[in-house]
N, CA, C and O atoms as CSV, one atom per row, in Angstrom:
chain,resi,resn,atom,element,x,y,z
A,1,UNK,N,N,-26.991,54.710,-42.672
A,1,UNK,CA,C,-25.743,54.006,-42.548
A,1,UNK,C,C,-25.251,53.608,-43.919
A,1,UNK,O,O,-26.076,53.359,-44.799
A,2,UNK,N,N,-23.886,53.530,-44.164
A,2,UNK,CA,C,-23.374,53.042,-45.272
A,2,UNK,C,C,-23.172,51.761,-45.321
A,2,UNK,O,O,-23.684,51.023,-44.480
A,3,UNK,N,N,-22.488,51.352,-46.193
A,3,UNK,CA,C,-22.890,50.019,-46.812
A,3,UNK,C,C,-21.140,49.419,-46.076
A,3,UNK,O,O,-20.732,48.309,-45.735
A,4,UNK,N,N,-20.548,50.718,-46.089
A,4,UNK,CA,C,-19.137,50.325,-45.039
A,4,UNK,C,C,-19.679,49.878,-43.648
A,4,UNK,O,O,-19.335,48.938,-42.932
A,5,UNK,N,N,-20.462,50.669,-43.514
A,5,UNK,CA,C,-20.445,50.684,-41.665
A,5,UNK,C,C,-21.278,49.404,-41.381
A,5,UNK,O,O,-21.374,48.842,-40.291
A,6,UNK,N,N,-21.866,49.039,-42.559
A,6,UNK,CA,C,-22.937,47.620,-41.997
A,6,UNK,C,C,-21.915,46.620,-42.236
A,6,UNK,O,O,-21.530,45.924,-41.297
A,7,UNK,N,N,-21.679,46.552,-42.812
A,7,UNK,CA,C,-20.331,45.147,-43.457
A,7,UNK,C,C,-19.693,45.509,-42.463
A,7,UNK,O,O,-19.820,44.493,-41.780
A,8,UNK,N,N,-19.143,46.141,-41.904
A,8,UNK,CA,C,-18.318,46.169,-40.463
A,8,UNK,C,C,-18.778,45.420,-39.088
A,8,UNK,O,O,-18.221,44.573,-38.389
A,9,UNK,N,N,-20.157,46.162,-38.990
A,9,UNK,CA,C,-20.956,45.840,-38.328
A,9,UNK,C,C,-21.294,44.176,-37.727
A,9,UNK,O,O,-21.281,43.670,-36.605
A,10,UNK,N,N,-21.641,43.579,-39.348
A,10,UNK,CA,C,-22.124,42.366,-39.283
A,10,UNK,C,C,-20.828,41.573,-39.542
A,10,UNK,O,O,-20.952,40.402,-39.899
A,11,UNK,N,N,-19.475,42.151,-39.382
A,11,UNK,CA,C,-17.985,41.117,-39.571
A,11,UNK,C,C,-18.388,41.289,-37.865
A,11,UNK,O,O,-18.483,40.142,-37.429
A,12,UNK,N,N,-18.579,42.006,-37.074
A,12,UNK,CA,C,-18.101,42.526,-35.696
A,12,UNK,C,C,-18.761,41.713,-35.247
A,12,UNK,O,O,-18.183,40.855,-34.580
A,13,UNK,N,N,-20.299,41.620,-35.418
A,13,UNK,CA,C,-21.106,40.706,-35.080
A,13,UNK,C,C,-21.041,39.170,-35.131
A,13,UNK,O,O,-21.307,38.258,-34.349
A,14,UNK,N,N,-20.589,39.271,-36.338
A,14,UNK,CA,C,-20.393,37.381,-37.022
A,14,UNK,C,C,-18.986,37.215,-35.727
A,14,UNK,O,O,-19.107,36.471,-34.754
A,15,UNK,N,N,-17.763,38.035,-35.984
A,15,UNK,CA,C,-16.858,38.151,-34.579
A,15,UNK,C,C,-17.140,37.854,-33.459
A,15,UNK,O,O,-16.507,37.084,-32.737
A,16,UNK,N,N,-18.209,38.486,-33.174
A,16,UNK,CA,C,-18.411,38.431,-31.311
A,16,UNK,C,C,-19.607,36.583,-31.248
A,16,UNK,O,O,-19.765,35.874,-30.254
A,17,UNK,N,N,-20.086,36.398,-32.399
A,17,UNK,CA,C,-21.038,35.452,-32.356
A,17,UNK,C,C,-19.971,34.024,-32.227
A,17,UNK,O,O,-19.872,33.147,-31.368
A,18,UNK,N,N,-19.387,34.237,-33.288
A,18,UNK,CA,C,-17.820,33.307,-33.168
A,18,UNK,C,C,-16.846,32.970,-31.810
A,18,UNK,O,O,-16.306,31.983,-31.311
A,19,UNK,N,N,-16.946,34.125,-31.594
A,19,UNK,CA,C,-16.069,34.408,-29.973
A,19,UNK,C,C,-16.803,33.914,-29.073
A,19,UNK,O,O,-16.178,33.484,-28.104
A,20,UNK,N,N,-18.112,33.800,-29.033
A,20,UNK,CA,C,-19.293,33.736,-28.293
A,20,UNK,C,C,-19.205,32.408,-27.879
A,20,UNK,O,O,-19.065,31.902,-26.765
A,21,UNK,N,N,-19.325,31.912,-29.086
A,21,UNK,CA,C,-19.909,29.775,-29.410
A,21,UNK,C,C,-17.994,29.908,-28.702
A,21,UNK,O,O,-17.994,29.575,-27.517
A,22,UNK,N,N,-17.204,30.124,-28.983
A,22,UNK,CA,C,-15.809,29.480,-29.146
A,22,UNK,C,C,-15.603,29.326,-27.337
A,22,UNK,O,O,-14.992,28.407,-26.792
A,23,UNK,N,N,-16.204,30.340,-26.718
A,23,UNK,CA,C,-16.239,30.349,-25.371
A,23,UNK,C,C,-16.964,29.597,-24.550
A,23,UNK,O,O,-16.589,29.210,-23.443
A,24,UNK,N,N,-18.253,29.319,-25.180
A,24,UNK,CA,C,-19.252,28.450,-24.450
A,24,UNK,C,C,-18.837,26.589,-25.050
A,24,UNK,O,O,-19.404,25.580,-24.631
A,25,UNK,N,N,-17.792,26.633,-26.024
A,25,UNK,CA,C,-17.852,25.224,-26.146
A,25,UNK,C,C,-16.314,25.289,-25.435
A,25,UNK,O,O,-15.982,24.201,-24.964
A,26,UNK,N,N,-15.555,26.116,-25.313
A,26,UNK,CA,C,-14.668,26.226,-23.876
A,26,UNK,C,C,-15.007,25.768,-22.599
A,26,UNK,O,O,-14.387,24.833,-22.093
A,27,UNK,N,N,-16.159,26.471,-21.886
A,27,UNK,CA,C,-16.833,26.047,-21.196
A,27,UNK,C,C,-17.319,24.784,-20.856
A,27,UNK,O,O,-17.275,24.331,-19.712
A,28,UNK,N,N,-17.926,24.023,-22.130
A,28,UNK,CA,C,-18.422,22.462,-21.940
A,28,UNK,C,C,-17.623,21.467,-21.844
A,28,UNK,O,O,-17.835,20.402,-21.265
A,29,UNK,N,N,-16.276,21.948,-22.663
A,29,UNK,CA,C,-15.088,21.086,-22.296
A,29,UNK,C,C,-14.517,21.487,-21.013
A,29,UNK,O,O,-14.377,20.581,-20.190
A,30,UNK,N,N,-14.251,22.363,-20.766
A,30,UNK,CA,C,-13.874,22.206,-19.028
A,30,UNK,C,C,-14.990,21.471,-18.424
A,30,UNK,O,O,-14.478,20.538,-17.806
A,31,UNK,N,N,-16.584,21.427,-18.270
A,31,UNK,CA,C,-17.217,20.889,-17.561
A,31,UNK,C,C,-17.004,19.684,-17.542
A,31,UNK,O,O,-16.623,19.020,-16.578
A,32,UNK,N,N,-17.320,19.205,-18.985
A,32,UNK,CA,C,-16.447,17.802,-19.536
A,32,UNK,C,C,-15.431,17.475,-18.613
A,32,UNK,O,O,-15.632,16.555,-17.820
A,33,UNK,N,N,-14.493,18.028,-18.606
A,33,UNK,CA,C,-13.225,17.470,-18.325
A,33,UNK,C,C,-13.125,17.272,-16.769
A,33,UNK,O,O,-12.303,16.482,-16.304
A,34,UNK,N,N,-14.376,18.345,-15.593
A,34,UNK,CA,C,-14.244,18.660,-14.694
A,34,UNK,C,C,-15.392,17.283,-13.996
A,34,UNK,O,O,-15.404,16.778,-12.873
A,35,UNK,N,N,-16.038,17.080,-14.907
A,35,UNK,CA,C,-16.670,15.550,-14.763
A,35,UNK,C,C,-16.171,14.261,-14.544
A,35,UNK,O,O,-16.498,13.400,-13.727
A,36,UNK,N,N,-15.086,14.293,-15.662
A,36,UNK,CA,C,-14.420,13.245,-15.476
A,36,UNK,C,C,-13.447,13.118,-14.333
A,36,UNK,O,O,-13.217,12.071,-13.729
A,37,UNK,N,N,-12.911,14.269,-14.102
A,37,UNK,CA,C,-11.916,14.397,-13.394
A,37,UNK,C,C,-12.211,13.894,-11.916
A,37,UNK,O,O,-11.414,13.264,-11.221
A,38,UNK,N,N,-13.829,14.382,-11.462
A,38,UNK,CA,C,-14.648,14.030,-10.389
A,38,UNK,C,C,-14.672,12.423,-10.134
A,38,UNK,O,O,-14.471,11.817,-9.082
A,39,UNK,N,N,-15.002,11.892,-11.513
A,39,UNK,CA,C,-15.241,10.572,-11.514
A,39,UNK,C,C,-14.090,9.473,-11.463
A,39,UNK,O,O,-14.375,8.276,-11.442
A,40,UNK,N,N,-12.603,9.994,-11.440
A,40,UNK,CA,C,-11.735,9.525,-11.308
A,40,UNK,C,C,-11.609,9.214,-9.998
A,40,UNK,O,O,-11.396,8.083,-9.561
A,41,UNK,N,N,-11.734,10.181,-9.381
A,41,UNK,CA,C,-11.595,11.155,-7.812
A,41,UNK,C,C,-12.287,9.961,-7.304
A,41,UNK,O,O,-11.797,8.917,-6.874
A,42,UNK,N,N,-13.611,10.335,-7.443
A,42,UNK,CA,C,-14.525,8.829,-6.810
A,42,UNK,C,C,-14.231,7.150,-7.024
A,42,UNK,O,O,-14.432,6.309,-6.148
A,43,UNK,N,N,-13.705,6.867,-8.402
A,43,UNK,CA,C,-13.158,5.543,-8.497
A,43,UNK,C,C,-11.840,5.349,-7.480
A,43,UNK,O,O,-11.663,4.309,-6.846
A,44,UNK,N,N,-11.169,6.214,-7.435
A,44,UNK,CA,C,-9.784,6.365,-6.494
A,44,UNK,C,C,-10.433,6.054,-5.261
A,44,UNK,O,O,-10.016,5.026,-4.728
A,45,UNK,N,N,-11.315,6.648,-4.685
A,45,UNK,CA,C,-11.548,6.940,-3.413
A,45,UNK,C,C,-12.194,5.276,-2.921
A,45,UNK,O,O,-11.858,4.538,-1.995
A,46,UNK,N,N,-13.424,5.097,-4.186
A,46,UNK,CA,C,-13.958,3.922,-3.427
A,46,UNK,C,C,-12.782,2.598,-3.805
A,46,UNK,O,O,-13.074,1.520,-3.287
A,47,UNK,N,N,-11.756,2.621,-4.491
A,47,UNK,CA,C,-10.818,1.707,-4.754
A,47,UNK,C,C,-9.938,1.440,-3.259
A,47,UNK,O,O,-9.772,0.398,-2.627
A,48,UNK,N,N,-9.455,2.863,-2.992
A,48,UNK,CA,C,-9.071,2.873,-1.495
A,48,UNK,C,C,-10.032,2.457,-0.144
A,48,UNK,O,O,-9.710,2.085,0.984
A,49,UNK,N,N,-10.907,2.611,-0.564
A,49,UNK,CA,C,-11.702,1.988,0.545
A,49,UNK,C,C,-11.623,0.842,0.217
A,49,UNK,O,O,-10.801,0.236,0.903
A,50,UNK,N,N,-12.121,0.230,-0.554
A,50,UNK,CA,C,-12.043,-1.285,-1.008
A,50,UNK,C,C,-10.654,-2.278,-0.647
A,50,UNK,O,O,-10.518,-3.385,-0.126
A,51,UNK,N,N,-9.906,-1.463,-1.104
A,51,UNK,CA,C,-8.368,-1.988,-0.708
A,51,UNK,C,C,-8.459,-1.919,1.064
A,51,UNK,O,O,-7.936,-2.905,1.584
A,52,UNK,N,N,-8.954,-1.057,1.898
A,52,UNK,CA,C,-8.713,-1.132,3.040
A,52,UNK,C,C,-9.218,-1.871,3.686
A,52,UNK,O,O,-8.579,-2.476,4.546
A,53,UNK,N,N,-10.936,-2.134,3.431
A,53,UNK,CA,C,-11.348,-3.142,3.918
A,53,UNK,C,C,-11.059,-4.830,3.965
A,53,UNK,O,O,-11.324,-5.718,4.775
A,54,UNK,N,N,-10.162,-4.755,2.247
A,54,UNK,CA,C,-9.493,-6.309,2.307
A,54,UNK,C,C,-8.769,-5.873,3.204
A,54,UNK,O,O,-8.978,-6.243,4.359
A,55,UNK,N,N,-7.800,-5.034,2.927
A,55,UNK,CA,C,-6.112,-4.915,4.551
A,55,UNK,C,C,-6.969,-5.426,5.758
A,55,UNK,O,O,-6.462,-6.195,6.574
A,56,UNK,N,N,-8.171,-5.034,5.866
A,56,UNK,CA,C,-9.200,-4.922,7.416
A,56,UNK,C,C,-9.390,-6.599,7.419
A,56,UNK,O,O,-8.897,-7.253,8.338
A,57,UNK,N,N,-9.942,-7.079,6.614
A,57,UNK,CA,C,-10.071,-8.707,6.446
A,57,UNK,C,C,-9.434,-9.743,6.784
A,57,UNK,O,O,-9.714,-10.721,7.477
A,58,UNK,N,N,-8.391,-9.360,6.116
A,58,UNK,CA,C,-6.986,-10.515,5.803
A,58,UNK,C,C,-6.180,-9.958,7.302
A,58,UNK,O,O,-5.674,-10.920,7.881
A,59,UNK,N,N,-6.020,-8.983,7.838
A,59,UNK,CA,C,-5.571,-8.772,9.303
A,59,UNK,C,C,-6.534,-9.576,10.186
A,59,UNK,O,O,-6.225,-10.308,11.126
A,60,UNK,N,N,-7.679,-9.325,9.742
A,60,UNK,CA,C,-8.551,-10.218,11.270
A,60,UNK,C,C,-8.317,-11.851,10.930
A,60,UNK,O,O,-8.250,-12.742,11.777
A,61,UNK,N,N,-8.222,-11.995,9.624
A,61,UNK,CA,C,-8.446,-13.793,9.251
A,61,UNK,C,C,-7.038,-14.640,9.694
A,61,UNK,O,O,-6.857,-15.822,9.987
A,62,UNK,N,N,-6.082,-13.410,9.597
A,62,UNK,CA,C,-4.775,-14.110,10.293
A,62,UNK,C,C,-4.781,-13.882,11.541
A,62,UNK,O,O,-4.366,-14.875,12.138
A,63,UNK,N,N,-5.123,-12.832,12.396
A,63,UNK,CA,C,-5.133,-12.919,13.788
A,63,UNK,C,C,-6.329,-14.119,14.150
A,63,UNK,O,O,-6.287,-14.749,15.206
A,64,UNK,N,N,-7.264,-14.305,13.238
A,64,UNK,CA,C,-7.842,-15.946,13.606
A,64,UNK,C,C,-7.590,-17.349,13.755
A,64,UNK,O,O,-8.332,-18.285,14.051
A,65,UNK,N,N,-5.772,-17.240,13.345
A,65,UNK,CA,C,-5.175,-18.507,12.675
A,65,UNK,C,C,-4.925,-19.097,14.413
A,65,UNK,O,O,-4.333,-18.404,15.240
A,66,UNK,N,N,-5.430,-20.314,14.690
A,66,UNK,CA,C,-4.889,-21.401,15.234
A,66,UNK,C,C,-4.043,-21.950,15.031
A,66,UNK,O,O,-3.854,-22.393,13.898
A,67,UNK,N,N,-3.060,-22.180,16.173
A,67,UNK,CA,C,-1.712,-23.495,16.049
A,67,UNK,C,C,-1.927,-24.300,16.891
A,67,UNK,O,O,-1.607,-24.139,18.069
A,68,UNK,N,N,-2.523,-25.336,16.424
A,68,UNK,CA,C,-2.873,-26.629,17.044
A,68,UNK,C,C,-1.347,-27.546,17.053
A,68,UNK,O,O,-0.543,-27.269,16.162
A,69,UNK,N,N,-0.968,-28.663,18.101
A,69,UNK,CA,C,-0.153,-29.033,18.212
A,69,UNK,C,C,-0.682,-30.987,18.612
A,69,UNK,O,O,-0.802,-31.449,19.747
A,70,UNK,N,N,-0.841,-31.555,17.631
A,70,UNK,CA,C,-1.855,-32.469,17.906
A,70,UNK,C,C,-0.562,-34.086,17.729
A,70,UNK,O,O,0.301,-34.177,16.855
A,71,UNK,N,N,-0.827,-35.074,18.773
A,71,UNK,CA,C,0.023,-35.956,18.626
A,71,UNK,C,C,-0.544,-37.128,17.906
A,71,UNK,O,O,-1.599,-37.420,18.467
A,72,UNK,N,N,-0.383,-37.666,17.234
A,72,UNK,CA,C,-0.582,-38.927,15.987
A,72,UNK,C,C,-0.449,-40.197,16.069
A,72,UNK,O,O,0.314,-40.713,15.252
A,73,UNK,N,N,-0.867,-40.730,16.672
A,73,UNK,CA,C,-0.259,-42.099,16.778
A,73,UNK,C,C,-0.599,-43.717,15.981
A,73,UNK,O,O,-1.652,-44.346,15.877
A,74,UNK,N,N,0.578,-43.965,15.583
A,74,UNK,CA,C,0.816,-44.657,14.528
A,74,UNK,C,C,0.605,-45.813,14.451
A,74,UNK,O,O,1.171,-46.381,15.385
A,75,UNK,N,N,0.030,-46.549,13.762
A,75,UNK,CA,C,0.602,-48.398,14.430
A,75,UNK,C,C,1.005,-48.975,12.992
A,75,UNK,O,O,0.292,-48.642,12.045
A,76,UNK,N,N,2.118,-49.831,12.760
A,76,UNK,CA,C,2.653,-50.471,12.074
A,76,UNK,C,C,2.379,-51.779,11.932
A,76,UNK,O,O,2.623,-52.351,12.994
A,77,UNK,N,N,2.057,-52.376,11.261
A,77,UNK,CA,C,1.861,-53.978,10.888
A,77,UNK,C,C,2.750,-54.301,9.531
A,77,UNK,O,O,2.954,-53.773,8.438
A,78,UNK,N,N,3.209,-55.631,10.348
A,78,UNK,CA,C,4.459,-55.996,9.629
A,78,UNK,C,C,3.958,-57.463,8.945
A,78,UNK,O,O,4.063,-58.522,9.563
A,79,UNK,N,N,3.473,-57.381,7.762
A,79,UNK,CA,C,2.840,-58.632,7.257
A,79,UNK,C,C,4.381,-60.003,6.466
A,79,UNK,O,O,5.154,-59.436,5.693
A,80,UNK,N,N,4.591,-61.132,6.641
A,80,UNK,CA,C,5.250,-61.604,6.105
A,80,UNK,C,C,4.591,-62.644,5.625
A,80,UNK,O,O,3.726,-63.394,6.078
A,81,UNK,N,N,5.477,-62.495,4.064
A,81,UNK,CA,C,4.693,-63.413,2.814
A,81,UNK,C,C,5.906,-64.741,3.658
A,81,UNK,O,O,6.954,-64.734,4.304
A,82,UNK,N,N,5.013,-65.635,3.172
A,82,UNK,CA,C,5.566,-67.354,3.498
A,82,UNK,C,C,5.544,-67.815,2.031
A,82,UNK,O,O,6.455,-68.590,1.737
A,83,UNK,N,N,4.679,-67.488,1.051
A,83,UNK,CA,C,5.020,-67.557,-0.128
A,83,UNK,C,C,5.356,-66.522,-1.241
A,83,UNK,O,O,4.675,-65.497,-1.204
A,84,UNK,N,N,6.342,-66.622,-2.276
A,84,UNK,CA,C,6.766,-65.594,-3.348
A,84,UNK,C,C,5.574,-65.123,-3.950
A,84,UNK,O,O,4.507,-65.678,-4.212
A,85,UNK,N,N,6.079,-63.750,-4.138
A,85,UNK,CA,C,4.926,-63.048,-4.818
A,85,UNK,C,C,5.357,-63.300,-5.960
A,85,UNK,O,O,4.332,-63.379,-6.637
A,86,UNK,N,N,5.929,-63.418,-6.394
A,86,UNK,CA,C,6.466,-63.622,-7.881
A,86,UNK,C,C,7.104,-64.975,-8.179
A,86,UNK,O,O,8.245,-65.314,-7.866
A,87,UNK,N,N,6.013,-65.839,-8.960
A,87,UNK,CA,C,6.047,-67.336,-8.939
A,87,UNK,C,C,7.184,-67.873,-9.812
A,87,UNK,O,O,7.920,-68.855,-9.705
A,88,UNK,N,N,7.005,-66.271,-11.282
A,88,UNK,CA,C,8.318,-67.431,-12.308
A,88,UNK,C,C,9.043,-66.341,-12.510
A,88,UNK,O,O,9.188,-65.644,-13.514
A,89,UNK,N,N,9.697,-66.241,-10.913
A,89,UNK,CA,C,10.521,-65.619,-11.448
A,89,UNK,C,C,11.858,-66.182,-11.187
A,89,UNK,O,O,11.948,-67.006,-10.277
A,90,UNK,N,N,13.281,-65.737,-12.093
A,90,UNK,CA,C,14.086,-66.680,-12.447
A,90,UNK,C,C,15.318,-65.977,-11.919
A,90,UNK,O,O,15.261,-64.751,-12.015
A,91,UNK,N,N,16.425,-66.482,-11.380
A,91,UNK,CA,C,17.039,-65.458,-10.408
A,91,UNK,C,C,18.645,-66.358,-10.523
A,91,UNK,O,O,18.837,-67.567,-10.651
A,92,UNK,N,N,19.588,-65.271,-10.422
A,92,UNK,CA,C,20.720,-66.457,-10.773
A,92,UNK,C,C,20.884,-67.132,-9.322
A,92,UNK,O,O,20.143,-67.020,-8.346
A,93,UNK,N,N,21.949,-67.788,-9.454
A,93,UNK,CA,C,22.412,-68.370,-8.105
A,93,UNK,C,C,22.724,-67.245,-7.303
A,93,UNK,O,O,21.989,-67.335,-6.320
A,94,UNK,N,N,23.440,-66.220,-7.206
A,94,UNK,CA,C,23.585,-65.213,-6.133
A,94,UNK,C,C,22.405,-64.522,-5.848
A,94,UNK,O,O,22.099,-64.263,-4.684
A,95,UNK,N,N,21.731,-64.208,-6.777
A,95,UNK,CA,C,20.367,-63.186,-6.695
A,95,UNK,C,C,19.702,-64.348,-5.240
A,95,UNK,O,O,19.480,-64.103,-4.055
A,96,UNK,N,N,19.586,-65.392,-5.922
A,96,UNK,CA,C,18.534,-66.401,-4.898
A,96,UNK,C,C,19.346,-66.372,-3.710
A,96,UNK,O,O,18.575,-66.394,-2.750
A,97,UNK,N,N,20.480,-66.334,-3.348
A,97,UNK,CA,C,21.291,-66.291,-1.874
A,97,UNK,C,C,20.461,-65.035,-1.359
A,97,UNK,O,O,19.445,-65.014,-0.664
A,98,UNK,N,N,21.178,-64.027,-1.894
A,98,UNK,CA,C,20.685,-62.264,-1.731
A,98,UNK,C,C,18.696,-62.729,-1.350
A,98,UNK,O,O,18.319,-62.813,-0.181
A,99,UNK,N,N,18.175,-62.854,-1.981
A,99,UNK,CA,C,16.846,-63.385,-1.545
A,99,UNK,C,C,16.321,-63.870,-0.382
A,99,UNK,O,O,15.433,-63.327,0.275
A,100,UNK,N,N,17.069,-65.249,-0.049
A,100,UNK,CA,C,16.695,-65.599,0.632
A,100,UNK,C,C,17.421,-65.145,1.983
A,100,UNK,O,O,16.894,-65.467,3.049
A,101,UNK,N,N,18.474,-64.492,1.981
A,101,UNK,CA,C,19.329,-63.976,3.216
A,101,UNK,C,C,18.061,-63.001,3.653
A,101,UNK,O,O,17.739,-63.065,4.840
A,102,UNK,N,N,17.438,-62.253,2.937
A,102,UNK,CA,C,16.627,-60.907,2.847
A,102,UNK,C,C,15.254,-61.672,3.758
A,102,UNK,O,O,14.875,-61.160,4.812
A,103,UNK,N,N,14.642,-62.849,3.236
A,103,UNK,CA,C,13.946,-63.264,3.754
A,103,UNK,C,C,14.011,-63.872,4.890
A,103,UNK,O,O,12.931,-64.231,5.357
A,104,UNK,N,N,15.370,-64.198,5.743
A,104,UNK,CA,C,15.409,-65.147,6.856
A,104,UNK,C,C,15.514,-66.697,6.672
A,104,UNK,O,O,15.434,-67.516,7.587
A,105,UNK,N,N,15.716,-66.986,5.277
A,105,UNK,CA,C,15.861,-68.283,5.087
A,105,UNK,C,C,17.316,-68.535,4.328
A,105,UNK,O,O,17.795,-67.932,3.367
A,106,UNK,N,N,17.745,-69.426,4.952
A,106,UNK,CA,C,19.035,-69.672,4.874
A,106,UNK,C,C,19.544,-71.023,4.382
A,106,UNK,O,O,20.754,-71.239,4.314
């Protein structure tokens, strides 16, 4: 063989070795990519489940809701001061009318 035909040879070779790797790291990135892509797939999927089972939850916890209708009964006590709560306090002549009209004393 000549010294042409080997230098050809080993470009063809170094070529196909090049072509070779360029294909198989083609390959790992699709797997790559076909991994992730899976793992999306599965986060989606169990997200939707997750989401359904709250929808499943929150439907039963409101069809659990009670309306109670309950009556209250009140009692009022009506305390009256006989003496001022407020000893110095100083009030003009109308204020003290207004006062004491308020109080029942006249």
């Amino acid at each position: 063989m000549t010294t042409k035909v080997k230098g050809v040879l080993i470009a063809l070779l170094v070529l196909a070795a090049f072509s070779a790797g360029y294909q198989v790291n083609e390959w790992v990135n699709k797997e790559k990519q076909l991994e992730t892509l899976q793992e999306q797939v599965e986060a989606d999927k169990d997200m939707r489940n997750r989401l359904f089972q709250i929808s499943l939850d929150t439907q039963e916890a409101i069809s659990n809701i009670r309306i109670e209708n309950r009556t209250i009964y009140q009692k009022t006590e009506r305390e009256i001061l006989k003496e001022p709560v407020y000893t110095e306090c100083f009030l003009t002549d109308e204020g003290l009318k207004l006062v004491n009209k308020a109080r029942g004393v006249e």
